[in-house]
N, C-alpha and C positions, 0 to 999 in steps of 0.2 A: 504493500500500500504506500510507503515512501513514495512522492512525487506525485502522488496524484492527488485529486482534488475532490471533494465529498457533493456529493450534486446536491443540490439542496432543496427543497419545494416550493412551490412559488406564491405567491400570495395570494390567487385565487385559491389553490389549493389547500393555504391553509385556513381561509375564510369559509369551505367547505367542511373541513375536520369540525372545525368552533361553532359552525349551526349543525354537525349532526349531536354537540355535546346538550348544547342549545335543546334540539329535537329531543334528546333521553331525558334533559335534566328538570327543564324548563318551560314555561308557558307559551303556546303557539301566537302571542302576544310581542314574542322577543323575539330576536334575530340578532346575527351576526353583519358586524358591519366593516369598514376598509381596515385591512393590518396596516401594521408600520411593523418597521424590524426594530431588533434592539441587539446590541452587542454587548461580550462581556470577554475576561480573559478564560471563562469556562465554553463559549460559543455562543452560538445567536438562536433568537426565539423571534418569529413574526405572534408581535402583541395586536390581540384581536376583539377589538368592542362587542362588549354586549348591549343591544339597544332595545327600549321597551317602544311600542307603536302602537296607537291606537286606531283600527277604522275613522277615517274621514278626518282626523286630527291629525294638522300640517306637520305637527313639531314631535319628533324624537329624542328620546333622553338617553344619555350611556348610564346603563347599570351595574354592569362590572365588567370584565373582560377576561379572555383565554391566552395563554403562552402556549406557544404548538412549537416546536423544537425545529429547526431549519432542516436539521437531516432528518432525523428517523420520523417526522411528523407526528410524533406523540405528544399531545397535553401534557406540558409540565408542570402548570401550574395554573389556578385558575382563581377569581374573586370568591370566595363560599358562598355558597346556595342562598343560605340565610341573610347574608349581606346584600346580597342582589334581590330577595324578595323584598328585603324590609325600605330597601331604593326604591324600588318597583310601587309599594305601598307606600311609600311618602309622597312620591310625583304623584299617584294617584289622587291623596288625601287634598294637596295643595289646588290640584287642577281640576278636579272632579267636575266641577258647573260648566267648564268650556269643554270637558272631555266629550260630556253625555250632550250637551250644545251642538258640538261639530259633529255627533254620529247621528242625532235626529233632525240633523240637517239634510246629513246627508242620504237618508232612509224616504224624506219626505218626498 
């Protein structure tokens, strides 16, 4: 392996691994949105938002986010479930009258 170079995945790629954790973990309310990479002296992770959306409501919030490993594509690391619901339930708390506003807007 000397000399050669680790392929590594690519950012659509890993914004698919982050919505299937999304899909297991999570409410079909959230979704995975654009990585950024990140480097370290241990290697690189593409960091990948977790966002909550609501039908017919413009505005997206980040709820926590996934580390997906550049080579092997595996979750490294991720916000805790609980941390990302209890984000999810504060935006909700905050916004609720424009939430339920802009979905029977847009039902009507």
């Amino acid at each position: 392996m000397i000399g050669t170079t680790p392929t590594t995945i690519s950012a659509k790629e890993a914004m698919t691994i982050a919505q299937e954790f999304v899909a297991d973990y999570l409410t079909d309310l959230m979704g995975a949105g654009t990585p950024w990479r990140m480097r370290s002296p241990l290697g690189g992770i593409w960091v990948v938002p977790i966002w909550l959306a609501y039908p017919g409501f413009d505005e997206q919030m980040t709820v926590g986010s996934v580390a997906v490993d550049e080579i092997t594509g595996l979750i490294v690391s991720w916000t805790p479930i609980p941390e990302i619901l209890a984000e999810a339930e504060r935006f909700h708390t905050e916004r609720q009258s424009e939430i339920e506003r802009s979905f029977h807007n847009r039902v009507k």
